[in-house]
N, C-alpha and C positions, 0 to 999 in steps of 0.2 A: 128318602134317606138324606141325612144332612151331606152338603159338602165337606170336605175339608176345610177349605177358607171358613164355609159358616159356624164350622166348630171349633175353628182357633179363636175367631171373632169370639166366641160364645163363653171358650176358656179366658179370654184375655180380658173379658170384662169382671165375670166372678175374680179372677185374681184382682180386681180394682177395689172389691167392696175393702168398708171400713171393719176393721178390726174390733171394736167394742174396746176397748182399753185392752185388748190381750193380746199374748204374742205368741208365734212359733217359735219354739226354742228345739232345734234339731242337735241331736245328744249321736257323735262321733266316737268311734272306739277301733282298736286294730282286733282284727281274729287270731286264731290260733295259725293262722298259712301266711300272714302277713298283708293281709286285703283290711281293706274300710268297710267296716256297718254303719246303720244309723237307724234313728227310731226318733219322732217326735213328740211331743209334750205341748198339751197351751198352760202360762203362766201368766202371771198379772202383767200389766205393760210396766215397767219400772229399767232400772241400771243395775244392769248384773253382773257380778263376778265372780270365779271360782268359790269363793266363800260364798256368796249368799244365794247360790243355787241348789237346789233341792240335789240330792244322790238319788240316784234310779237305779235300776237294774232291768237284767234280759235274761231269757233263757239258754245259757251256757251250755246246754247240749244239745243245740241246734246249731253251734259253730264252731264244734269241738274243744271247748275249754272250760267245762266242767261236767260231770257224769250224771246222769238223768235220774238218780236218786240223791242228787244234791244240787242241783241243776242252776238255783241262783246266782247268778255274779254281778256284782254291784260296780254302779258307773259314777265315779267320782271327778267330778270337775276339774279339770285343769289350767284349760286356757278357752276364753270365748272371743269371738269374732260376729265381725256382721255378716248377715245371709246376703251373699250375691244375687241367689235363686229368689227368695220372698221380699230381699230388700229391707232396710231399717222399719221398723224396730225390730225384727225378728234375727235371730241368734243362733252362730254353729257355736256346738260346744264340745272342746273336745273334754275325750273323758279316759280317765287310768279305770283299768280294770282290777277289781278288788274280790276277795274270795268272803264267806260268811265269818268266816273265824278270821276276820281282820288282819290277813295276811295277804300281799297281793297276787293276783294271778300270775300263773305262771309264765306266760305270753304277756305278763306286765314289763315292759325292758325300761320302761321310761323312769320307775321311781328308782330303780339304780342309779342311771344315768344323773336323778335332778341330784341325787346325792353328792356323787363326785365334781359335778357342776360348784355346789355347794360351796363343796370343799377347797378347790384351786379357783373359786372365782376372783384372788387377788391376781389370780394371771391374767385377768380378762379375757379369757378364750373367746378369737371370732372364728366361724366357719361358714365357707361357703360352701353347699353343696350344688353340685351339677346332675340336675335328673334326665336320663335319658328313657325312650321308651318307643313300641312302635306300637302306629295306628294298625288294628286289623277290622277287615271285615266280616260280613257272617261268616265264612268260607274258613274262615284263621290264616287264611293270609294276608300279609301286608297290603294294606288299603291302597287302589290303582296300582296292581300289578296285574299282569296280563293273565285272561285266564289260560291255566294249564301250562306255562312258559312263565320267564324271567324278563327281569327289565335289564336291560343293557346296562355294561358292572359301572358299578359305584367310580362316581369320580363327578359328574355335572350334577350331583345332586346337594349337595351339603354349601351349605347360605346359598340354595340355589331361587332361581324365582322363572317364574312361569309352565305351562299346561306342560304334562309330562316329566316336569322335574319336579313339583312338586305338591303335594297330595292333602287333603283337609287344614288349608289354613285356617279355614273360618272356624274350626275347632281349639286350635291353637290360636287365635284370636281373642273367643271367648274364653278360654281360660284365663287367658292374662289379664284381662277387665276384670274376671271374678275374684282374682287374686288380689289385684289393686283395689278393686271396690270394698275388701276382707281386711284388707291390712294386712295382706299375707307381704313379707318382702321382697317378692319375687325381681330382680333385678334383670334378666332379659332371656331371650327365646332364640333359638335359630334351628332350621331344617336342619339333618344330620345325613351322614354320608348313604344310607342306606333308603330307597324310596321309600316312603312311610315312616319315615323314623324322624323323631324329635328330640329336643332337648331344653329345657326350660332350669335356669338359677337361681334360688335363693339363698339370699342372703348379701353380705353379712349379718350374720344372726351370732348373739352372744350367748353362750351358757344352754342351757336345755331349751331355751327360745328356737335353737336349730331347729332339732324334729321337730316341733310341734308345727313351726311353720309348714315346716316340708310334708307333714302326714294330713295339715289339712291342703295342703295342693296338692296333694296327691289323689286326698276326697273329690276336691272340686272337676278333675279329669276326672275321673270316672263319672262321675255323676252328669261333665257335660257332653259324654261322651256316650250314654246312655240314649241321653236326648234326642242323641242324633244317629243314633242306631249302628251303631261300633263299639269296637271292644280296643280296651288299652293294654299292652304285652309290657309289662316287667322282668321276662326275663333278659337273661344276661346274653343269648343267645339264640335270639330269638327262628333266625334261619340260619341254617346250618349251610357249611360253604364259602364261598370265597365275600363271606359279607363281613363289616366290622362286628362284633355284639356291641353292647349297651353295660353303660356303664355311672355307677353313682361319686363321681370325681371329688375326692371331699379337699378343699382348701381350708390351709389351719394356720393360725398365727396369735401367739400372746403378744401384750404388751412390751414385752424383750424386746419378741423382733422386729414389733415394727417402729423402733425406731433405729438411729445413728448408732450402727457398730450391730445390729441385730443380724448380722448372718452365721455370726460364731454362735447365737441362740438356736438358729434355723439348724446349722449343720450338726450342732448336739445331740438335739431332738431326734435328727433322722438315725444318727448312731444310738440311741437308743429304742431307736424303733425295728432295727435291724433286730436283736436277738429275740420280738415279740413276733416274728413274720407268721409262723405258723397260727400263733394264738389268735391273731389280726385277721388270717384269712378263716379262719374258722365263726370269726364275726360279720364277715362281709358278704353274707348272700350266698342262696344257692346256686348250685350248675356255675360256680366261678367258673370251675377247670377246664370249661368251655369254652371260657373267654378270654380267660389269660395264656394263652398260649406262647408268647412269646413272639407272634405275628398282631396284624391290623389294629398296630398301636398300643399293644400290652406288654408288661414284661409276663415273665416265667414265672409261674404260680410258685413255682420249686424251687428261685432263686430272687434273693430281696438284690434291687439293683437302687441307682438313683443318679440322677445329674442335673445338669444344666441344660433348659427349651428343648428337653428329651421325652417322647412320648413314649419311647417304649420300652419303660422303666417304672418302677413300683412306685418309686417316688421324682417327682421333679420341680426344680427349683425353676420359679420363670425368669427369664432373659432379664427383665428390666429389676425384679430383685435382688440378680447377682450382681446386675450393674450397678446399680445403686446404693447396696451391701447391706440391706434391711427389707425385710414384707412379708412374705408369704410361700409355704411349700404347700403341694399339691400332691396328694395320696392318690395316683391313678388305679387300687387295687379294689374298691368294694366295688360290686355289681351292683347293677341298676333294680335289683329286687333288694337291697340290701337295707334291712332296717336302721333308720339314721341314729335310734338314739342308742345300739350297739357299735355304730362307727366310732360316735364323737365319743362315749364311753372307752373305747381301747384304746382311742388315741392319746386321751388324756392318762388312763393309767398306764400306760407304755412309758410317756413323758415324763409325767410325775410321780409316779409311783402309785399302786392299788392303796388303798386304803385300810 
């Protein structure tokens, strides 16, 4: 029987062979529950984009979103990137989900979203979102916790460093290579208050460039987290208890605000975000009510709050924006399951009006 080592040796080499002129082209798509699939394709070796990649499709009632006597739904190109996994020339692609009678799926959020994008892109809309998420093991519980017991409460854990505070760097590692290697914009990472738990940023990203970033880093965890034999937790609450939940922090700013005089932009916006709270939260992810409780850094799901270097309020303005009187507010309310391209969707029609 081979060893281990003689079978990684064994994989590591067939991944060297030459390609023949063709490439892996791996075709991305969201399900009906808000998770990443994928399916691969070889194509000629060539420069590909949206437009000159073929449409595919999968079987739609194997992932509940379409019924098994119409079961095709077709996978339309949107945005490609380079493969972290197979390396150039080979290709992630994400892909919108499309029905036969050329209307989009239902679980499609993203052609709304490019639309309103579209529409207000003289605002230049940037957003940063902050993803959080915890490592679990076979078990489903938080990766290095003690079996059967709790780890001592939250407080040395969060940008914490070394054995016992802090749990699968080398996972959080590789993701951020695969993101930088993608072109994904992932702008930085840190451990978070809870053992096992993380958080990685992207952006700024402008216009529907958000999600797409965000859902293919969203692929690359999973997928490298696969690898290594763990599971990734999106929800908003993941342990119940005196733990923080997790959460999808979205930062927003037009061209208003971020300049000279831009906080009379900033503080408009939030007043008209106020009478949209309910609609807002009805877009931000499951099991919110779990999270926003109005403790460990959230406001009241039942009450829209906001201020200044305040965490635990719906909305908050940062310290050096006030002081400065232009930049950026920070929507502390969609959860960490929360599909990005129904966040930066509400946000924008809140702001500027639905279409």
């Amino acid at each position: 029987m081979a060893t281990l080592s003689s079978r990684t040796e064994t994989v590591n080499d067939i991944l060297k062979h030459d390609q023949k002129g063709k490439i892996m082209a791996t075709y991305v798509w969201i399900d009906a529950v808000g998770e990443t699939r994928s399916k691969c394709r070889t194509l000629p070796e060539q420069e590909y984009t949206p437009d000159n990649l073929p449409v595919w499709n999968f079987d739609g009632s194997s992932t509940d979103q379409a019924p098994g006597d119409n079961s095709d739904v077709f996978l339309r190109p949107c945005a490609v990137f380079p493969d972290p996994f197979r390396c150039s020339p080979n290709i992630i692609v994400l892909s919108e989900c499309w029905g036969a009678d050329g209307t989009p799926n239902k679980f499609n959020f993203r052609h709304e979203c490019a639309k309103v994008m579209e529409a207000y892109a003289d605002h230049e809309p940037w957003f940063g979102l902050e993803q959080e998420y915890t490592i679990l093991g076979n078990d489903d519980r938080p990766f290095g916790w003690p079996v059967g017991g709790f780890p001592a409460p939250q407080g040395p854990y969060y940008c914490g460093v070394g054995s016992g505070k802090v749990f699968m760097r080398d996972l959080v590692e590789c993701h951020y290579k695969a993101c930088l290697y993608a072109d994904i914009k992932i702008s930085g990472t840190n451990a978070e208050v809870m053992p096992g738990q993380w958080e990685f940023q992207v952006g700024p990203c402008e216009g529907i460039e958000m999600g797409d970033h965000l859902w293919v880093a969203r692929y690359f965890l999973a997928r490298i987290a696969e690898d290594l034999g763990v599971k990734v937790s999106w929800h908003p609450k993941p342990i119940r208890g005196d733990w923080n939940g997790q959460g999808l922090h979205s930062n927003f700013s037009s061209k208003e605000m971020r300049v000279e005089g831009g906080m009379k932009h900033i503080e408009d916006a939030i007043k008209k975000l106020e009478p949209h709270h309910l609609e807002c939260i009805k877009e931000y992810g499951e099991d919110n009510d779990l999270r926003l409780t109005g403790r460990h850094e959230t406001g009241s799901i039942d009450q829209f709050t906001w201020g200044v270097a305040n965490r635990g309020t719906s909305i908050r303005i940062p310290r050096e924006a006030a002081a400065k009187g232009y930049g950026y507010f920070e929507d502390r309310r969609p959860a960490s399951n929360a599909d990005p391209y129904r966040v930066t969707k509400v946000l924008m029609t809140s702001i500027f009006g639905k279409l």
